[in-house]
N, C-alpha and C positions, 0 to 999 in steps of 0.2 A: 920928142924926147924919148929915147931907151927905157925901156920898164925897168931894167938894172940900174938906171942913171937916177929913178924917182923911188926906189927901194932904198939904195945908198942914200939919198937925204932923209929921206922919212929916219931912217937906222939913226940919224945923228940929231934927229929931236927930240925931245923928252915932254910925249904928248900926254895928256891929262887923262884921265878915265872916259871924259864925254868927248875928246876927240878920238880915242880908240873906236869909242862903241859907235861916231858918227861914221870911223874908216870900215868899221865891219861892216856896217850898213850898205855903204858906198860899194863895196866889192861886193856883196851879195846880191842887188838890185842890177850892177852894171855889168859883173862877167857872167852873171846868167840871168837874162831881163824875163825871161820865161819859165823861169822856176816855179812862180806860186801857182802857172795854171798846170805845170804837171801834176804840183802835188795837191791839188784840188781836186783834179782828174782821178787821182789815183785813192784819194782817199773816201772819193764820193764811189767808186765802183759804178758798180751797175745796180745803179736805182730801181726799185718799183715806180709810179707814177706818182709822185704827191696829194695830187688831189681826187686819184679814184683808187688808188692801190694796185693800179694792175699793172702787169710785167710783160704783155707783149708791147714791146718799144721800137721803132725805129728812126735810124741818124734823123737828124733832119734841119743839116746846116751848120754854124757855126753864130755865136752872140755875145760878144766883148773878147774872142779868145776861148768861150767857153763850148763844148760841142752842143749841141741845141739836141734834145730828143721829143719826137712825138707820139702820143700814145696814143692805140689802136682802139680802147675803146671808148675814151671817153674823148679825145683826139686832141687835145691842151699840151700844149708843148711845154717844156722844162728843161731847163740844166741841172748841173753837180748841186746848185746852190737854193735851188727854186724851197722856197716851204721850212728855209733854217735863217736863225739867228742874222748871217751874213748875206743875205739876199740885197739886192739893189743898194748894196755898199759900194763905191764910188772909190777909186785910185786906191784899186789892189795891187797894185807893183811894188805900195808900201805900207802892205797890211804884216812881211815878215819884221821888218825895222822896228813896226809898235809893235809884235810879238815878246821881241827882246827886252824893248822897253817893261812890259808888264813882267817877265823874268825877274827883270831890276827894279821891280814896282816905283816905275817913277809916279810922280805927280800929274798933273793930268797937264799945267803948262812944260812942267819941262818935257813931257814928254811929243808935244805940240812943237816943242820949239826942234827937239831932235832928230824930227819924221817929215818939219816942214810940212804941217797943216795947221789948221786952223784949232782954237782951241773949245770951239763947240765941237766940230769933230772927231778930237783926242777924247772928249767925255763920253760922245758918242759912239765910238768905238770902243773904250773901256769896257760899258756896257753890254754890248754887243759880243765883242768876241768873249766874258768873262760867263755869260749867260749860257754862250754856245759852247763851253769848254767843261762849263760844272754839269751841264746835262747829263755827260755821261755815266754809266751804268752805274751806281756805288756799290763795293765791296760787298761779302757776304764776311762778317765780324767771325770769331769765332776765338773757342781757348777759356781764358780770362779776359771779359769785356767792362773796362771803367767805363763808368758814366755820371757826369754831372753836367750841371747848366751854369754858364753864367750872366750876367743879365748888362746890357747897352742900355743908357738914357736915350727917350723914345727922340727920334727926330725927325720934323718937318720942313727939314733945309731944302731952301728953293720950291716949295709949295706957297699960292700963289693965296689960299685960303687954311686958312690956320683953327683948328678946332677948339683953340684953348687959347692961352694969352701968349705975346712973344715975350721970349727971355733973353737975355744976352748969350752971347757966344758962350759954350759950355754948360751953362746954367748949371742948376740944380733943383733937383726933386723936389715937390713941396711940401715930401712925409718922408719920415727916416723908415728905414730899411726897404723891402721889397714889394712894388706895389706894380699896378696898371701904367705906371710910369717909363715902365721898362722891358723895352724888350727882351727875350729870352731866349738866348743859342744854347741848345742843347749839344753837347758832343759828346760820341762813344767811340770809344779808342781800344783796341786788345792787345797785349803786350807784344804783336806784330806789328806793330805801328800802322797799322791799317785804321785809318779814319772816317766816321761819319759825323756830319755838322747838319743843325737844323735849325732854322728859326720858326718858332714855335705861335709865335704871339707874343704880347702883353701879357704881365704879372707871374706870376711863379709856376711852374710847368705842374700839371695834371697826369691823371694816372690814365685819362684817355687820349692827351694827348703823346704820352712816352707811347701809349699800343699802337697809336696815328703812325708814330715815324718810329719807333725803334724796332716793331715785331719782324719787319720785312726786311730787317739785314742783319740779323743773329739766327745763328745758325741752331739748332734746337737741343743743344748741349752743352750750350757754353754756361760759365758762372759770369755771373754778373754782381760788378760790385759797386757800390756807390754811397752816398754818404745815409745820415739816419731822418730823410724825411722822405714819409709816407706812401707818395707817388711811388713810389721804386718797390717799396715794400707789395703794395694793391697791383701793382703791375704784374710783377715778377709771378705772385700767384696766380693771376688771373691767364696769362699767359703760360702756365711750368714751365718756371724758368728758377734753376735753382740763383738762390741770392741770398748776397752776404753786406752787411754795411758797416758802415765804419762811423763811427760818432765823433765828427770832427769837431762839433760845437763844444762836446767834453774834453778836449785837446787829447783824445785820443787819432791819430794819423795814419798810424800800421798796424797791422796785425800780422807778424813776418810779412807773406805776398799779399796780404790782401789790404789793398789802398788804391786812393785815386791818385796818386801823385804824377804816373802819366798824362792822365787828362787835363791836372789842373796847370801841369806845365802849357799843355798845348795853350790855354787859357790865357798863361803869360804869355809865351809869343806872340798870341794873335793880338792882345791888346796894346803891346809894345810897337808891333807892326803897324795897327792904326791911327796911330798918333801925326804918323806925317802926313796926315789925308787933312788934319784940321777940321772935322764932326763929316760923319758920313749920315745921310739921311736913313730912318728904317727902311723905307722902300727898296732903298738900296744894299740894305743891310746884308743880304740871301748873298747877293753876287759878292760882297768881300768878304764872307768866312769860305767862298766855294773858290776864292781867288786862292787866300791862305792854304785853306787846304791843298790844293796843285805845289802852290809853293814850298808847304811842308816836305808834304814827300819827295820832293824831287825827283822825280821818277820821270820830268820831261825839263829837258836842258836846255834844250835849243828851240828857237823859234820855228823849225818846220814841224817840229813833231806839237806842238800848240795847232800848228794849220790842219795839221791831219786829224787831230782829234779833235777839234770842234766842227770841221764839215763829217767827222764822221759819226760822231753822236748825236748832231744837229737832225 
């Protein structure tokens, strides 16, 4: 059959969202079957050695598609993928397909069902590529930087030994308000929408752990604003770092610019966002705020530019 002759019927069906995104798949994988090892290739560069650091390299063959190099002094051969996230991952012809899927953050069967694998797979790739995609560099904040935490019920879904008692699906806390119950995303936002997320721990964040993860991506002039507990306050000085807060618990919000109400936005997002996961475990917790964040910004659209930047920060 004429490609013009299977154009004109497609044209006259009124296909669904998941038969679109299976036809994008389909044309991606099948008019170019050698796509993901270019951009593998291309985004891996020219590697040091992984396992000793060194950089006199030479070819030495070819291993799934991938060029195979061996190093001169410590003489362990390696590809683009050797020492990252994505290593000895298994039918990459359709690692673009789930790219897109996590664009569209599906769920972990439907996205199984749409890539045609298995659905230990689909989770195991989630994983995998969300690990190898958050790694890269984070931002240097700068300007007017909001910061606040908000805090996840701790979970041990799918842990096979449980340190405490089981609860039902959801549960609830066994004390009111904020305790060791819960873990604790920290995020800092600047009115460039430029994002940093962190999980911190258990119970309410510390003034040594904001200097752990916040010192290293503000820039040593910005104002920082956040609400009126403590942490922030100890930090800020301990650090000079000028700071301003806002006492929200007093139903004070604004002070003309100064408010976290960027931040706490992002906070709805993300927690609207996670609800179609049905409880994410803590363990897991790191990889979907670092998922979110990508998602946020949208600063990467398409599923190749996902492949390039997790072989390349990997």
């Amino acid at each position: 059959m004429e490609f013009h002759v299977v154009f004109k019927a497609l044209a006259q069906l009124q296909l669904s969202d998941d038969e679109i995104a299976l036809l994008q798949g389909f044309v991606a994988n099948v008019v170019q079957p050698g796509r993901w090892l270019r951009l593998i290739e291309e985004a891996a560069g020219k590697r040091p050695c992984p396992r000793c650091g060194g950089t006199r390299c030479h070819r030495s063959g070819h291993a799934n598609g991938l060029q195979r190099y061996r190093c001169t002094a410590c003489r362990r051969s390696f590809n683009a993928l050797t020492g990252t996230p994505l290593a000895r991952l298994r039918l990459r012809d359709k690692w673009l397909p789930y790219f897109q899927c996590l664009i569209e953050s599906s769920t972990v069967r439907k996205a199984a069902e749409r890539v045609d694998v298995a659905k230990s797979t689909s989770f195991r790739w989630r994983h995998r590529f969300i690990a190898a995609v958050r790694r890269e560099r984070r931002p240097t904040l700068s300007g007017i930087v909001e910061a606040d935490e908000t805090y996840h019920l701790e979970s041990q879904k799918g842990s096979r030994n449980l340190d405490r008692r089981p609860r039902k699906r959801g549960g609830k806390a066994s004390t009111r308000g904020i305790s060791r119950e819960f873990d604790c995303i920290l995020v800092a936002r600047d009115r460039n929408r430029q994002t940093c997320e962190f999980v911190t721990g258990r119970g309410p964040v510390s003034a040594s752990q904001l200097s752990e993860h916040l010192k290293a991506v503000l820039a040593p002039d910005i104002l920082l604003i956040s609400d009126a507990a403590k942490a922030y306050a100890t930090f800020a000085r301990q650090a000079g770092i000028t700071h301003e807060a806002v006492n929200v618990k007093a139903g004070i919000r604004t002070r003309g610019a100064i408010h976290i109400q960027g931040v706490n936005a992002w906070h709805g997002r993300f927690k609207a966002w996670l609800r179609r996961f049905n409880g994410v475990a803590s363990r897991y917790l790191a990889n979907y705020t670092g998922w979110q964040r990508v998602l946020d910004n949208a600063a990467w659209t398409a599923p190749a530019q996902w492949l390039r930047v997790a072989v390349a920060s990997a």
